[in-house]
ZAMARGU-4260 file (C-alpha; in steps of 0.2 Angstrom, whole numbers, plus 5000, padded with zeros to 4 digits):
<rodrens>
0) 5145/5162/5110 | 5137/5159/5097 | 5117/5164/5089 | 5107/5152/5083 | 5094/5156/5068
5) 5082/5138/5065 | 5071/5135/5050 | 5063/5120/5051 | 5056/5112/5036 | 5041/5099/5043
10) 5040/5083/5030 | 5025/5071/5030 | 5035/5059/5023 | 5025/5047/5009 | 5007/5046/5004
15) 5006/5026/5008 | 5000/5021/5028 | 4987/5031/5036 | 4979/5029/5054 | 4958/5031/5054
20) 4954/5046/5060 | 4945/5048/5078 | 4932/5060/5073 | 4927/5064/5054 | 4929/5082/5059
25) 4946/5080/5062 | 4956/5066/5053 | 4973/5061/5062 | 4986/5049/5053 | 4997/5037/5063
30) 5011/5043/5051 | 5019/5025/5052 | 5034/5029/5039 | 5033/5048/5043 | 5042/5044/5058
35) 5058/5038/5049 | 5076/5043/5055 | 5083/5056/5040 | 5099/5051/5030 | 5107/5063/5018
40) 5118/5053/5005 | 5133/5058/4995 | 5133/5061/4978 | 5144/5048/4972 | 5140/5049/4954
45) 5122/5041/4954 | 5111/5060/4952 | 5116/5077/4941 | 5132/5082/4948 | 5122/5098/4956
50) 5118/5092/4967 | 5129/5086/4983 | 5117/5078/4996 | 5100/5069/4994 | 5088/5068/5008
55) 5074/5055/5008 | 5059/5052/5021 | 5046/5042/5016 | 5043/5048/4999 | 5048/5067/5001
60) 5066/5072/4994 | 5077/5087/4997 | 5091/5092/4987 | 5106/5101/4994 | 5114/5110/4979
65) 5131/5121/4980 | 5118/5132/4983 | 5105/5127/4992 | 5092/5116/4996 | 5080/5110/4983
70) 5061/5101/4983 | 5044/5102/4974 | 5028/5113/4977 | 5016/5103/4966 | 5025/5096/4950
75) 5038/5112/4951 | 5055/5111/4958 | 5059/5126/4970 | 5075/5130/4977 | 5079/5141/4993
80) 5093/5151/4988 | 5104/5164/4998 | 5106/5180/4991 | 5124/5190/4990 | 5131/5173/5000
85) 5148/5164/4996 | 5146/5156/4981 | 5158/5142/4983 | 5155/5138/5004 | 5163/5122/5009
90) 5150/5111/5011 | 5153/5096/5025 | 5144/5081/5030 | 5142/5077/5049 | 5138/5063/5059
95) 5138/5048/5049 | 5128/5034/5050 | 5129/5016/5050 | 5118/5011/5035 | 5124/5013/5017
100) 5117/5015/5000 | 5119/5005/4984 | 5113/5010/4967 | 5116/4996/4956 | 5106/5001/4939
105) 5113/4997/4921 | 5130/4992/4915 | 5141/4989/4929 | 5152/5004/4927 | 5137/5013/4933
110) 5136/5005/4949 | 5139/5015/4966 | 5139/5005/4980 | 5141/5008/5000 | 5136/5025/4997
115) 5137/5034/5015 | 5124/5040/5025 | 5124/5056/5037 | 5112/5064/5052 | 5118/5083/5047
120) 5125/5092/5032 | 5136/5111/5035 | 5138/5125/5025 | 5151/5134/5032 | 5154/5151/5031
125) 5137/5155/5018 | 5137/5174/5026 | 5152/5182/5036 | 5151/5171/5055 | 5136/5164/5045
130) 5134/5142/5045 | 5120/5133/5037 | 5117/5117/5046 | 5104/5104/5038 | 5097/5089/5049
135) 5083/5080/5052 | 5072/5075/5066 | 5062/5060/5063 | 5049/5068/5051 | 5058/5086/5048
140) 5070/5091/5038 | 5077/5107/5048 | 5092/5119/5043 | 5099/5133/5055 | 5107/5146/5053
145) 5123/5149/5066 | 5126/5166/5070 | 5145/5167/5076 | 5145/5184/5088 | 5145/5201/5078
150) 5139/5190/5064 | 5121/5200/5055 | 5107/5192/5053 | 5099/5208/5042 | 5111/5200/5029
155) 5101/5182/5026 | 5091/5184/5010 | 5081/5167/5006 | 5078/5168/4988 | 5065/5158/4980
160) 5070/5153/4962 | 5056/5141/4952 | 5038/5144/4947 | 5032/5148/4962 | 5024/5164/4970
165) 5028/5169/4985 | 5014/5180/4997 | 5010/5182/5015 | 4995/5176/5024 | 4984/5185/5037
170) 4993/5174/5053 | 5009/5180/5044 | 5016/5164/5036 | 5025/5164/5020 | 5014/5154/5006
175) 5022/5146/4992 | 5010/5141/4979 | 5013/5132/4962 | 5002/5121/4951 | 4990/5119/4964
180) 4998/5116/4978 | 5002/5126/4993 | 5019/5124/5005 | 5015/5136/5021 | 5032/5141/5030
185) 5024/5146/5046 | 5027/5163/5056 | 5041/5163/5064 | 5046/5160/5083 | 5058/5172/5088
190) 5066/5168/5105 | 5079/5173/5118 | 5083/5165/5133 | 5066/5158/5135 | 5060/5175/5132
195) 5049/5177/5115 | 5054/5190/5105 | 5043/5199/5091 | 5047/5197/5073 | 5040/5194/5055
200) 5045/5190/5037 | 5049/5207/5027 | 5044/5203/5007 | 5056/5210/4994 | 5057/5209/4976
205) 5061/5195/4965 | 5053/5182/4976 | 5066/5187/4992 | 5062/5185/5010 | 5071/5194/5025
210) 5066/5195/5040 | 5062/5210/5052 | 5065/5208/5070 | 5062/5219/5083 | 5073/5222/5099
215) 5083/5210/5106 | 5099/5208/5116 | 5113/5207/5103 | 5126/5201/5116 | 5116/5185/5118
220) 5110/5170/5107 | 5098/5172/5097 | 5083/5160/5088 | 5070/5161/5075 | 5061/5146/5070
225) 5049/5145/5056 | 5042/5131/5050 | 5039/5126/5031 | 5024/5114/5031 | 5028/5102/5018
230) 5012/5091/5019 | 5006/5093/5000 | 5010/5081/4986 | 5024/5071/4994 | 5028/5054/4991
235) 5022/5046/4974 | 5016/5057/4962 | 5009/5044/4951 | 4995/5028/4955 | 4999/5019/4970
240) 4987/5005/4977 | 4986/4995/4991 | 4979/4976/4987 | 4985/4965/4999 | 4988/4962/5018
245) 4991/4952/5031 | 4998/4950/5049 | 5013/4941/5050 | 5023/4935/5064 | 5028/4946/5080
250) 5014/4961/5075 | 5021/4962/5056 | 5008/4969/5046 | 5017/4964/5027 | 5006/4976/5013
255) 5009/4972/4996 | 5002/4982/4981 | 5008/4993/4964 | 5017/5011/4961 | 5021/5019/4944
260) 5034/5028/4952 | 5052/5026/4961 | 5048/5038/4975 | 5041/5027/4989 | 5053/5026/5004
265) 5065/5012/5004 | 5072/5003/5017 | 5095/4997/5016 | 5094/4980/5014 | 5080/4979/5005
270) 5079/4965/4989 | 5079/4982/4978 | 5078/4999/4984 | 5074/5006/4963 | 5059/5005/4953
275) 5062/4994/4936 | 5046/4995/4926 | 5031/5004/4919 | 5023/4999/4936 | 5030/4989/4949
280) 5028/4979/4964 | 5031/4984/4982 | 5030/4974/4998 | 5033/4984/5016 | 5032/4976/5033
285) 5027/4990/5046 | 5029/4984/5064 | 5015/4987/5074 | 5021/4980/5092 | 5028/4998/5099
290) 5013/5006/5106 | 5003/5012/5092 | 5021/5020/5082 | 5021/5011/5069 | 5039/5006/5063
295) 5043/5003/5044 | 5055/4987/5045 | 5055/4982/5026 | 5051/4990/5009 | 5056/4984/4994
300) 5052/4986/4974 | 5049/4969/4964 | 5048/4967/4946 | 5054/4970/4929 | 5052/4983/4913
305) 5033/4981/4911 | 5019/4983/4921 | 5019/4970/4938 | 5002/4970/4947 | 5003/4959/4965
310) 4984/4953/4968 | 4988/4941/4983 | 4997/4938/4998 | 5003/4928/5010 | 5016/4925/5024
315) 5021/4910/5034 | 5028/4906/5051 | 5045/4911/5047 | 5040/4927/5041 | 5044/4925/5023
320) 5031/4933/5010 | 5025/4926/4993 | 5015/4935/4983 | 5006/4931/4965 | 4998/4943/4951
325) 5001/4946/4933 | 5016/4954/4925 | 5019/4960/4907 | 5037/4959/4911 | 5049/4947/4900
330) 5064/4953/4912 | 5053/4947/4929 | 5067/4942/4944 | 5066/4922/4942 | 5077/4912/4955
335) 5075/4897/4963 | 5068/4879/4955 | 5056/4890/4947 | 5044/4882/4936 | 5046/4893/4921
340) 5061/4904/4919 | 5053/4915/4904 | 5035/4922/4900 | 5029/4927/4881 | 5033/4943/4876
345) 5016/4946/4869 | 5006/4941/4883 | 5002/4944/4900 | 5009/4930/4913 | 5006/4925/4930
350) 5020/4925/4946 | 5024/4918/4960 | 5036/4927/4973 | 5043/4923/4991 | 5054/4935/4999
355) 5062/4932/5013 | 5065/4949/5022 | 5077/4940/5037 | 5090/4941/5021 | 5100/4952/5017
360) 5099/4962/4998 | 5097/4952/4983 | 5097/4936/4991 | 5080/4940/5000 | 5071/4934/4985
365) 5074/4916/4989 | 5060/4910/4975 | 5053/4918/4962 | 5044/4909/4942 | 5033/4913/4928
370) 5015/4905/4928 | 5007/4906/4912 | 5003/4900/4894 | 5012/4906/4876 | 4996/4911/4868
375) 4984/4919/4880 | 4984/4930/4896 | 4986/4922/4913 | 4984/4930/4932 | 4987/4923/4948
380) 4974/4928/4958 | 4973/4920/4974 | 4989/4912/4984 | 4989/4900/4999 | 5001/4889/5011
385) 5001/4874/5020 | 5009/4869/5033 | 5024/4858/5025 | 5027/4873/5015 | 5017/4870/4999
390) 5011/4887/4989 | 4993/4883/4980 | 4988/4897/4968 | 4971/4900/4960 | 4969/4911/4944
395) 4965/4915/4926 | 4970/4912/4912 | 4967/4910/4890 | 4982/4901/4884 | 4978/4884/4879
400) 4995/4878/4886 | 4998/4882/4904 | 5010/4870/4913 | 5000/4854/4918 | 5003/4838/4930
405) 4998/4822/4923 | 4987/4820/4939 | 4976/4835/4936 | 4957/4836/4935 | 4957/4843/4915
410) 4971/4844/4903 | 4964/4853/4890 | 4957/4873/4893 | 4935/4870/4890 | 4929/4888/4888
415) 4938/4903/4878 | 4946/4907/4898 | 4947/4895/4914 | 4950/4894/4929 | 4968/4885/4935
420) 4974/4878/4951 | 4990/4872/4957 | 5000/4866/4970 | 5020/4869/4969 | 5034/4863/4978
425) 5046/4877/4978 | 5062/4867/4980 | 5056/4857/4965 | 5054/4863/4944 | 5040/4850/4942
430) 5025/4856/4949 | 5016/4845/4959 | 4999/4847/4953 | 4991/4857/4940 | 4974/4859/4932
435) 4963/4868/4921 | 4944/4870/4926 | 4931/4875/4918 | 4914/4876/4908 | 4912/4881/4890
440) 4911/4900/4891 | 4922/4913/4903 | 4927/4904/4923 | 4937/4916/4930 | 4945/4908/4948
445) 4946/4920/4962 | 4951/4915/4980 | 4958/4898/4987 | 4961/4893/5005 | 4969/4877/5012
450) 4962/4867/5026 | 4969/4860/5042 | 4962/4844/5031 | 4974/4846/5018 | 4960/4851/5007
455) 4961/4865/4995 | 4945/4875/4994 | 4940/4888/4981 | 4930/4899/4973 | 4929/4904/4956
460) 4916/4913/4945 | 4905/4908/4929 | 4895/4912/4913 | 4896/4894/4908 | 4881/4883/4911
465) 4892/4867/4908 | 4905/4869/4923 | 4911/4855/4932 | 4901/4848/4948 | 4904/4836/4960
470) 4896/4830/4977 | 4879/4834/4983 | 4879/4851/4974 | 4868/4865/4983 | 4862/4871/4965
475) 4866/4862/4950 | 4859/4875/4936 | 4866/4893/4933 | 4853/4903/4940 | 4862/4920/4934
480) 4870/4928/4920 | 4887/4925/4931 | 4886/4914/4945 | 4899/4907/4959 | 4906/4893/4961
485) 4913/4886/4976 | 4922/4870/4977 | 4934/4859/4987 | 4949/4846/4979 | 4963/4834/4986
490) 4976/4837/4975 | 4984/4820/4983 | 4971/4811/4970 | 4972/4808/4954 | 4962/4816/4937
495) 4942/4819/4940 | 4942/4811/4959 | 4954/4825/4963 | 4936/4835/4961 | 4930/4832/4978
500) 4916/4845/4978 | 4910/4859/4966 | 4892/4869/4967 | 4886/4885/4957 | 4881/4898/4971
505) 4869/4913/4970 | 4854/4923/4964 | 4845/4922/4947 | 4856/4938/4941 | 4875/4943/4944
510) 4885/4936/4958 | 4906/4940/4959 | 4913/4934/4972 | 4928/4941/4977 | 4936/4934/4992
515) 4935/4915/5006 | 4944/4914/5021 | 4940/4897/5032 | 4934/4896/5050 | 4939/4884/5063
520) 4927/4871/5056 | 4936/4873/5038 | 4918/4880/5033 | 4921/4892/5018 | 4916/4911/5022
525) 4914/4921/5005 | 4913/4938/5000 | 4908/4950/4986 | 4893/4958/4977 | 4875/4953/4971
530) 4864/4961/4959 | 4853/4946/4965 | 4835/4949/4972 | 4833/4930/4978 | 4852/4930/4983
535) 4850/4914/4996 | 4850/4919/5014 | 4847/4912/5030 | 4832/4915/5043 | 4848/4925/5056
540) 4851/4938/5042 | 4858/4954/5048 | 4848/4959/5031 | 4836/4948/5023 | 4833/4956/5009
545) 4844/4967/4995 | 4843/4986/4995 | 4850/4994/4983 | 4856/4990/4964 | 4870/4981/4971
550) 4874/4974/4989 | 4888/4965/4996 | 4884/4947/5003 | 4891/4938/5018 | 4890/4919/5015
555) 4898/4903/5026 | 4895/4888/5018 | 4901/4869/5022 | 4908/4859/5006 | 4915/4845/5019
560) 4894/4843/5023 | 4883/4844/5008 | 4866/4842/5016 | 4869/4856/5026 | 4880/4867/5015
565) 4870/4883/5019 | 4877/4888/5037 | 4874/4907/5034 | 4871/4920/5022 | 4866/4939/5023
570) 4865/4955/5011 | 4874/4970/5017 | 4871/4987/5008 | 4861/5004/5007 | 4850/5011/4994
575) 4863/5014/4981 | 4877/5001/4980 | 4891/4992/4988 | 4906/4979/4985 | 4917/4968/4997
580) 4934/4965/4992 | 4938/4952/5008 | 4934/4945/5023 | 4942/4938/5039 | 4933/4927/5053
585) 4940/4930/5073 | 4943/4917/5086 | 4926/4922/5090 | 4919/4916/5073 | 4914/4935/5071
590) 4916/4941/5051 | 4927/4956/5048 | 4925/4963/5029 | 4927/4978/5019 | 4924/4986/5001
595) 4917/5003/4998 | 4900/5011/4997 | 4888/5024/4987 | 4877/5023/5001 | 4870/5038/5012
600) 4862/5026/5022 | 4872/5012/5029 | 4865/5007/5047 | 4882/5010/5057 | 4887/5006/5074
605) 4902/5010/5083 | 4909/5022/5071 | 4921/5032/5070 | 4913/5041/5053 | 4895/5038/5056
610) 4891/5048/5041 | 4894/5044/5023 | 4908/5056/5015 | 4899/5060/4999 | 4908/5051/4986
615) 4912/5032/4985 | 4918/5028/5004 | 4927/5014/5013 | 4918/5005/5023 | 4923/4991/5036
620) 4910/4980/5045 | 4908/4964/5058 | 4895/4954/5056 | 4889/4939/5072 | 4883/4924/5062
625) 4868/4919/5071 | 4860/4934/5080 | 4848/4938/5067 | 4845/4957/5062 | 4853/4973/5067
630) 4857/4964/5081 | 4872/4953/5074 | 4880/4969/5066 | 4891/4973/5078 | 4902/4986/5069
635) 4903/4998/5054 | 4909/5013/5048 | 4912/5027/5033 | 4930/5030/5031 | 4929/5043/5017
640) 4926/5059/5010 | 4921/5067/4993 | 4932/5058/4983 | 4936/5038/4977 | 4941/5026/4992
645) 4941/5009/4990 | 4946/4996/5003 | 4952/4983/4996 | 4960/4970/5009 | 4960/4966/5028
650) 4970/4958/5042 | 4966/4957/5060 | 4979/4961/5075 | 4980/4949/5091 | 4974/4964/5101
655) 4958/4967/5090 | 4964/4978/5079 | 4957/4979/5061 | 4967/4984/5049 | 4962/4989/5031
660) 4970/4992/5015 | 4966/5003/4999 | 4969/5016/4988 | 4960/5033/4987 | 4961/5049/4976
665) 4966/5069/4980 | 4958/5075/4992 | 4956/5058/5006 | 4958/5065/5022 | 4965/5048/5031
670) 4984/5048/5020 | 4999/5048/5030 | 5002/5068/5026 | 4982/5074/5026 | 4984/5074/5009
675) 4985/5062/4994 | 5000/5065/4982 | 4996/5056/4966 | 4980/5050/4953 | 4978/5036/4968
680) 4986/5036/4984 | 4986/5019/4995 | 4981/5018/5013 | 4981/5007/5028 | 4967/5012/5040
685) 4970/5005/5058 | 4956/5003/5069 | 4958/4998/5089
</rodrens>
């Protein structure tokens, strides 16, 4: 018979997808990719030859060396050795898996592909009668020591090698500590046949830990099982944010957003399982249908050698997700009847991206071009689909010669940086409208929605006082040193009658707008921030006047109806400031937004952090147009602590669930692991 010595060592796996927590006193992550089965891979060639076996969850990753295992503390690499062990044990993997690995970076010869996957890797024979078994269970990476009978366990030395110090705490757990961060192994449990049996960690010199049991039956199986708390500074270590989502088919929640690293989790089958560039995009689908366990189903890396920013997002009925942003990338993935197969290398270019993840590998990027001008920066900053299958895509953009269709409202840029819109075919290279619009100074556009009309709605921001109108304009002056603009067009008609509407919109000092979704009615809802005393409001307000230096408003206006364009405006803020980032209606006609706060003294209702955290919070609010005052604020809350959080984009589930993304610094108590592992860590909050 044999004895069993366990270590568990207990990985929150990434830094990305965070549940909100049910008391501010004690936060609780839905650790979506935390539970993600363990794979060890062989080394095939693609890492240092050290190392044999690689172990990835979520972001963490262990290294099983000839000698041992190997991870970080902080930004230092520590590795467990065993002291007076067998220096050459035959190390086996166990249980493969199904899925497979490929690593195809560089020249050809470099490639390594259908790299195996197991469940357990063996040491055998570490100590006389002595195995080393490492596994993992959903979100742990455990290893065992097997006691063969007669074998001693007085002969296991765990020998920490690295900058790192080693110390016992007063609950008699081993603290590993280095550059800040702390790894807890916990006390152990020492137990035999059901019966607990005293024991502790001895410390010896050199960074060496034994353990000191007391008596036990030596004729019967034996287990100690400490835990190593592995919760600090795993996943990405570098700037990570969260900028878009939505809710897909079947409860897929697609997130999109940026890393400057490659250690985010991946997924087999993925369009590209390695980070390319200075910073890169990443989509992940998390499946949100198996009672509250959140699956990860899809994540994926898109981009090339520079820096790739994704600022907008949308999925159709199929499931297939296109994004747009900027890229700085001359290598950006193009395929498809793409519209432009190259962007200048000295300027900043927009993209447009569909990924199908029903595909297998590479061929999940079924479209992909270049947007932009040779001879000024351009961003895609707003993306949206019709029903045929159409993309329309709303942006930025300084170059003087951005692809055009004859049939476009402007040919020529006015003001030293316009707004554009387009419409493209994907299954075609000639663009099926194109446009510049602007006025004579900076027009930056911001959001676009299409309308179960086939109209294309939009909104844009200006300093110019010459911007293009059209209809029964609600104000027809700039009132404000930057003003909105918010405007419909039928990109089915030709030139200046493709300009079906265009209004400014705001207070006489600075209004951004930020983000439209449409209702049933195709009446435009808009969000963002005001600096704005006389921003226009309606008499059912939740808040009728501004608080604090800036405040967010919530406006639904009707383009399609001129003379009564104004359907319903409010302020939303404390004393200090706030700034909405977007903004979805309910079946209901109920307005779902969020941004973040520097308020003390938002009016909450229905939280689940009534308080403000102390530094600049999330906060996510619903609004009912048409019950004036406190009243029509039916929900809001602080998702924060001391620290940056900033939410930045929302979806809403079938069963009422809000879901909010973001992107916090150290120290936000809502990441998947209870702690954040890089400069900015992203988040998805999920409220029921």
């Amino acid at each position: 018979m044999h004895r069993l010595l366990g270590l568990s060592l207990f990985v929150c796996a990434g830094t990305l997808f965070a549940a909100a927590p049910p008391e501010p006193a004690i936060p609780q992550a839905k650790a979506a990719m935390a539970r993600l089965p363990l794979r060890f891979e062989e080394n095939r060639g693609q890492w240092d030859p050290s190392v044999r076996f690689t172990a990835r969850s979520g972001g963490a990753n262990l290294q099983l060396t000839a000698h041992g295992p190997a991870f970080l503390v902080g930004t230092n690499r520590v590795e467990i050795g065993l002291v007076h062990a067998n220096a050459s044990p035959v190390i086996e993997p166990l249980d493969q898996l199904p899925a497979t690995t490929n690593y195809m970076v560089g020249a050809r010869s470099q490639w390594h592909s259908g790299v195996a996957n197991y469940a357990r890797v063996r040491y055998q024979s570490v100590y006389p009668g002595i195995d080393v078994v490492y596994y993992g269970n959903q979100n742990q990476l455990e290893y065992d020591f097997v006691l063969a009978p007669g074998a001693n366990p007085d002969a296991i030395r765990l020998n920490f090698h690295g900058d790192v110090q080693v110390s016992l705490t007063p609950n008699g757990d081993l603290a590993l500590d280095s550059d800040g961060a702390q790894v807890l192994q916990k006390a152990p449990v020492i137990h035999q046949d059901n019966r607990r049996i005293k024991g502790r960690y001895t410390l010896l010199a050199g960074n060496q830990v034994g353990f000191r049991l007391d008596r036990y039956d030596r004729t019967r199986p034996l287990v100690i099982d400490p835990i190593l708390v592995y919760c600090t500074f795993m996943g990405s270590s570098g700037a990570d944010r969260v900028t878009a989502i939505k809710m897909g088919p079947k409860g897929q929640l697609y997130i999109t957003g940026s890393t400057t690293t490659g250690e985010m989790p991946y997924i087999d089958g993925a369009y590209n399982n390695l980070s390319s560039g200075l910073t890169d995009i990443f989509l992940a689908i998390i499946d949100t249908t198996a009672n509250g366990n959140f699956a990860l189903k899809y994540f994926s890396y898109i981009g090339g050698a520079g820096v790739d920013i994704p600022l907008a997002l949308e999925v159709d009925s199929q499931g297939v997700a296109f994004l747009a942003g900027s890229t700085t990338s001359t290598n950006f993935p193009v395929n498809g009847s793409v519209v432009q197969t190259t962007g200048a290398a000295s300027t900043v270019a927009g993209f447009v991206t569909a990924i199908d993840p029903n595909i297998y590998g590479s061929d999940s990027l079924v479209y992909s071009t270049y947007f932009g001008g040779t001879n000024g920066n351009t961003s895609v900053n707003g993306i949206a689909l019709d029903s045929a299958g159409f993309i329309y895509i709303i942006g930025t953009t300084k170059a003087s010669d951005l692809p055009l269709t004859s049939s476009g409202y402007a040919q020529t840029r006015y003001g030293t940086q316009d707004a554009f819109l387009a419409e493209i075919d994907r299954n075609s290279t000639s663009l099926v409208y194109s446009t510049y619009l602007g006025g004579e100074l900076t027009n930056d556009g911001r959001s676009i929605a299409v309308g179960s009309n086939g109209k294309v709605y939009f909104a844009a921001t200006t300093t110019s006082t010459k911007f293009p109108l059209e209809g029964s304009f609600y104000r027809q002056f700039l009132q404000g040193g930057v003003d909105i603009i918010v405007g419909m067009m039928d990109m089915t008609k030709f030139g200046q009658s493709s300009l079906v509407y265009s209004t400014y919109f705001g207070g006489s000092d600075v209004d951004v707008v930020r983000k439209i979704s449409l209702d049933a009615k195709n009446n435009v809802i808009l969000t963002g921030y005001t600096l704005s005393n006389d921003f226009p409001v309606t008499a059912d307000a939740v808040q009728r006047n501004a608080a604090g230096n800036t405040d967010v408003f919530v406006s639904v206006v009707n383009p399609n109806d001129p003379p009564r364009f104004l359907v319903y405006s409010t302020y939303f803020g404390g004393t200090q400031g706030e700034v909405a980032y977007d903004i979805k209606p309910d079946n209901a006609g109920n307005l779902y937004f969020t941004g973040y706060t520097l308020s003390p003294d938002l009016f909450t209702v229905g939280a689940s952090q009534p308080g403000w955290g102390g530094g600049i919070d999330v906060f996510i609010a619903a609004i009912k147009p048409g019950t004036s005052g406190r009243a029509g604020l039916l929900y809001c809350t602080y998702v924060g602590a001391t620290g940056t959080y900033v939410g930045s984009a929302l979806a809403l589930g079938a069963d009422g669930s809000i879901y909010v993304g973001g992107y916090g610094n150290v120290g936000m108590p809502i990441t998947i692991n209870g702690y954040a592992g890089g400069a900015t860590d992203g988040f998805i909050v999920v409220m029921k």
